[in-house]
N, C-alpha and C positions, 0 to 999 in steps of 0.2 A: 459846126459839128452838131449831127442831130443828137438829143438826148433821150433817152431811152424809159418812158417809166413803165414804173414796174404793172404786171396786168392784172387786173381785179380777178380775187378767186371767182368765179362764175359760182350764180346763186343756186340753191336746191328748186327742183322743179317742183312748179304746187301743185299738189296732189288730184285738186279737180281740173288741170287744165293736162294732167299726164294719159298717155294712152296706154292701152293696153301692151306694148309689145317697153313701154320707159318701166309702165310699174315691176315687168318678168326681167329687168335689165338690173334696174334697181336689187330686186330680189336677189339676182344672181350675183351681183357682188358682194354683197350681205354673204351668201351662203359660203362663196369664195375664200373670203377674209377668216368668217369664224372657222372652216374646214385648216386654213393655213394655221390658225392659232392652236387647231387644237392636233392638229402633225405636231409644232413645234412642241408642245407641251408634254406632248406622248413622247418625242426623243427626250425631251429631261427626265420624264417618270421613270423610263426605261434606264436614265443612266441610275437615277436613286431609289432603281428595284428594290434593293436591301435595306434601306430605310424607312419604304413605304410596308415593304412586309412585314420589318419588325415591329413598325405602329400596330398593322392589320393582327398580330397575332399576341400583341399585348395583355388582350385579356385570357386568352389561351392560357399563355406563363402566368399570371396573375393567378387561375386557377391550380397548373399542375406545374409547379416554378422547376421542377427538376427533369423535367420529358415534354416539353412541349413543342417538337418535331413532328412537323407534316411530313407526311409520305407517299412515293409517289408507285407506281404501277410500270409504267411503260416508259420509254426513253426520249419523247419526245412531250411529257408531260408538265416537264422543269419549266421548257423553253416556250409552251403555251401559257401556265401562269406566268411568265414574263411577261406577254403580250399582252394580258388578260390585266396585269395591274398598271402595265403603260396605260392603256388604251383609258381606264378607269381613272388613271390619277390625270392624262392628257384632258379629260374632261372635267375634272373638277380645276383644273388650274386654268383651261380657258375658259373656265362660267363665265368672268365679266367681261373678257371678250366679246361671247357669243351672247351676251345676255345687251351689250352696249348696242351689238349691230341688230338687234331684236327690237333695242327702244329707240333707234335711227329710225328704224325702217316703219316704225308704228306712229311714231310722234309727228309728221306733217297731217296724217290723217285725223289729230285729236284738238279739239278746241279749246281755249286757253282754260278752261274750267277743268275740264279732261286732264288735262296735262298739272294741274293743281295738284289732284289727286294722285296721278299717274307715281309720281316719284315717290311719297309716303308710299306708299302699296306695295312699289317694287322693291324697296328697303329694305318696308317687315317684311316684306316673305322670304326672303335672301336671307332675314335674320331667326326668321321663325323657322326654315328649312335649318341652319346652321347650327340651330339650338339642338332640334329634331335630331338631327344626327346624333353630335356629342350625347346628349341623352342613352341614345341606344347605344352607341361605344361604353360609357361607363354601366352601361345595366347589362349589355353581354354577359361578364363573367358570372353574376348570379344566375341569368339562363344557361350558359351552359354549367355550370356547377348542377345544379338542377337538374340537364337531361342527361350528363354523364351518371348521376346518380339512381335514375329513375330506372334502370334499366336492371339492376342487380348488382351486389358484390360479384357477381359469380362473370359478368362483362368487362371488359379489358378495350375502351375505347381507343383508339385507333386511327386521326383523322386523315383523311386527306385533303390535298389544298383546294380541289375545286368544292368539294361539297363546305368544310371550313369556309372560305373566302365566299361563295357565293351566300352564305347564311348570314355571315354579317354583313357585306354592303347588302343584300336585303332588306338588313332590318334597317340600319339606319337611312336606307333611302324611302322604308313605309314610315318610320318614323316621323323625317322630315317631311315629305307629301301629309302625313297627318298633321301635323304642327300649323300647317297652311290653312287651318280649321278655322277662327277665327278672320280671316282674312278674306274669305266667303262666306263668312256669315255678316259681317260689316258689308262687303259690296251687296248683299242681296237686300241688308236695310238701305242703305245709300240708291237701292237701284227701284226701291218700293216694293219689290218680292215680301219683304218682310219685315216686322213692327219690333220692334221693342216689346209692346203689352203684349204679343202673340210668343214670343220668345217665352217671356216671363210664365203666360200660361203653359206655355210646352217643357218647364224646368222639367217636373217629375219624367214623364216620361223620355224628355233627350237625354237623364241622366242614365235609363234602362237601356237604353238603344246604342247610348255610348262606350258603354262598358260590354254588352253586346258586339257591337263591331271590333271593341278593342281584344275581344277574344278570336274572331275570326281574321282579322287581317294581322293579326301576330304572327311572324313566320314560324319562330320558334316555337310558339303554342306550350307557354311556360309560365305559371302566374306571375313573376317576376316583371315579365315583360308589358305583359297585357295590364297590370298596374301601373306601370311605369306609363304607359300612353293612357290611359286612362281616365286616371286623377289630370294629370295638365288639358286633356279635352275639355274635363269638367268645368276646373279653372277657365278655362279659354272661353267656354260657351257663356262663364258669366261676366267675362270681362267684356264679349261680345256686347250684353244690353247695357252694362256701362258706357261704353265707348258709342255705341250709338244713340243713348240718350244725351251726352254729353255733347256728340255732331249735331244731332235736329236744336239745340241750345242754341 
């Protein structure tokens, strides 16, 4: 009786002996995978719409704890922010999904040095994005306290869900893309773009330019906010020459 063994997973193809139609094949499964993940993750958002809204609107009640109802217009506008916060929560629930078939599909192209660094990087910024957000979730309710206020006693605010809901993932998505701040300024030392000693001279004015930026890329355009990204740029840009005087060590 013959015996049967079992058969070797067959190896990944290496990258410089793959052709152009393995590497769009490769891609295409990649793309495949993360789209399934994030179907599947948009039906659970979609079942915990009510949960995800009451997060979303937390800071809202936080400000006006006794009327804090969105309101809608037209009759098919319920059943769009439904979609609108599946679609939104299906991707943040499949980031490490779509984020693992992202470092598959990079990682045969990267040489063991590359790949060193590759994983601290992708870490902090996953962790620096993550931070970014929550940031901008708990500084909300002083921007909007702020722009309900700015407007007159004599105004009677009013929201509705797309304008609400699109103002806050907004922010907390410029937030976290800002937060990624230090992150590129270490790869551009690491990559020789830029010194440490050239940093150091550029304090005074990265600090004008930071705070600058931090007022035009604020959605809400609310001091609250624009300090709130601000000061942690500041912080970031010096932990920046730290962190890279401590690497070239």
């Amino acid at each position: 009786m013959a015996i049967k063994l079992p058969k070797r997973k067959a190896k990944r193809p290496i990258p410089d002996t793959m052709t152009l139609v393995e590497h769009l094949s490769e891609l295409r499964r990649r793309l495949i995978v993360s789209i399934v993940a994030v179907l599947i993750t948009g039906s659970v958002a979609f079942g915990l719409y009510n949960h995800i809204l009451h997060f979303l609107t937390g800071p809202y009640c936080h400000v006006s704890p006794h009327h804090c109802q969105l309101f809608v217009t037209g009759p098919l506008d319920g059943f769009s922010i439904r979609l609108r916060i599946a679609a939104y929560g299906g991707l943040f629930l499949a980031s490490p999904v779509v984020l693992w078939e992202i470092w598959r599909f990079i990682t045969p192209g990267l040489n063991p040095n590359e790949k060193r660094y590759a994983v601290p990087f992708i870490t902090g910024s996953i962790t620096l994005f993550t931070l970014g957000a929550t940031v901008a979730y708990y500084t909300f309710p002083h921007a909007l306290r702020f722009l309900s206020q700015v407007g007159g006693p004599d105004i009677q605010a009013i929201y509705s869900p797309n304008s609400y809901l699109s103002l806050i993932t907004l922010l907390m998505v410029a937030f976290g893309i800002t937060f990624e701040f230090p992150v590129v300024l270490i790869s551009l030392e690491l990559a020789g773009v830029l010194t440490t000693a050239r940093l150091s001279q550029w304090r005074r004015w990265a600090i004008v330019i930071i705070v600058a930026l931090a007022a035009l890329i604020t959605p809400s355009s609310d001091p609250f906010s624009m300090l709130a990204l601000a000061v942690p740029m500041c912080i970031f840009y010096e932990a920046s020459i730290i962190v890279g005087k401590l690497m070239h060590k």
